[in-house]
C-alpha positions, -999 to 999 in steps of 0.1 A, spaced: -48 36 228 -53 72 237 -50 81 273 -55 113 296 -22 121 309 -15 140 339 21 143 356 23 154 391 52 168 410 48 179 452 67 207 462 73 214 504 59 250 514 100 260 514 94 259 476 113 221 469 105 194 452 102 162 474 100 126 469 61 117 479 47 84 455 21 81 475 6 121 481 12 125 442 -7 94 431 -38 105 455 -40 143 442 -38 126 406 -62 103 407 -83 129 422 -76 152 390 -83 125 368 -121 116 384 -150 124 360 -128 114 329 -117 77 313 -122 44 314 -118 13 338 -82 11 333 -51 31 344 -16 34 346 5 50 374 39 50 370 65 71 400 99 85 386 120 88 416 152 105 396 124 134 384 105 130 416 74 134 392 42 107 387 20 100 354 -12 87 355 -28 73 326 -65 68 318 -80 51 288 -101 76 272 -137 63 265 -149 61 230 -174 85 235 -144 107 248 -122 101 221 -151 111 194 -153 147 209 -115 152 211 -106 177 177 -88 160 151 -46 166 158 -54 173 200 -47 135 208 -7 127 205 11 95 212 34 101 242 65 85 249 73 68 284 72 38 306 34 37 314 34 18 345 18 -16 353 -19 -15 341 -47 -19 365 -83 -18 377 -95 23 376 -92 34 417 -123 55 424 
């Protein structure tokens, strides 16, 4: 199934990467609203300190999307769930 992908990393105003789930997974969700389906996937890699959100991409979506833009992408995808608006 294709998917919008986004991955997310929070960096402190000291210029480092920290370890916030929960700030990452707001701001991405954000990023993500306008676009997709009723399903996603969020998935929090604490060792990378980085999240991925998934979205299903609509038909309609997918029909506009040139030939060779979509890829496959490799990764744990996270427990599926109801889209949060």
């Amino acid at each position: 199934m294709p998917v919008w992908h986004l991955s997310i990393t929070v960096w402190s105003r000291r210029d480092e990467l920290v370890s916030a789930p929960k700030i990452a997974e707001k701001e991405a969700i954000r990023c993500l609203r306008g676009v997709g389906g009723d399903r996603e996937w969020w998935v929090w890699n604490e060792e990378a300190r980085t999240g991925h959100l998934r979205v299903a991409i609509t038909p309609e979506e997918n029909a506009k999307i040139p030939c060779g833009l979509a890829v496959h992408d490799a990764g744990y995808s996270g427990e599926e769930r109801r889209r949060t608006r």
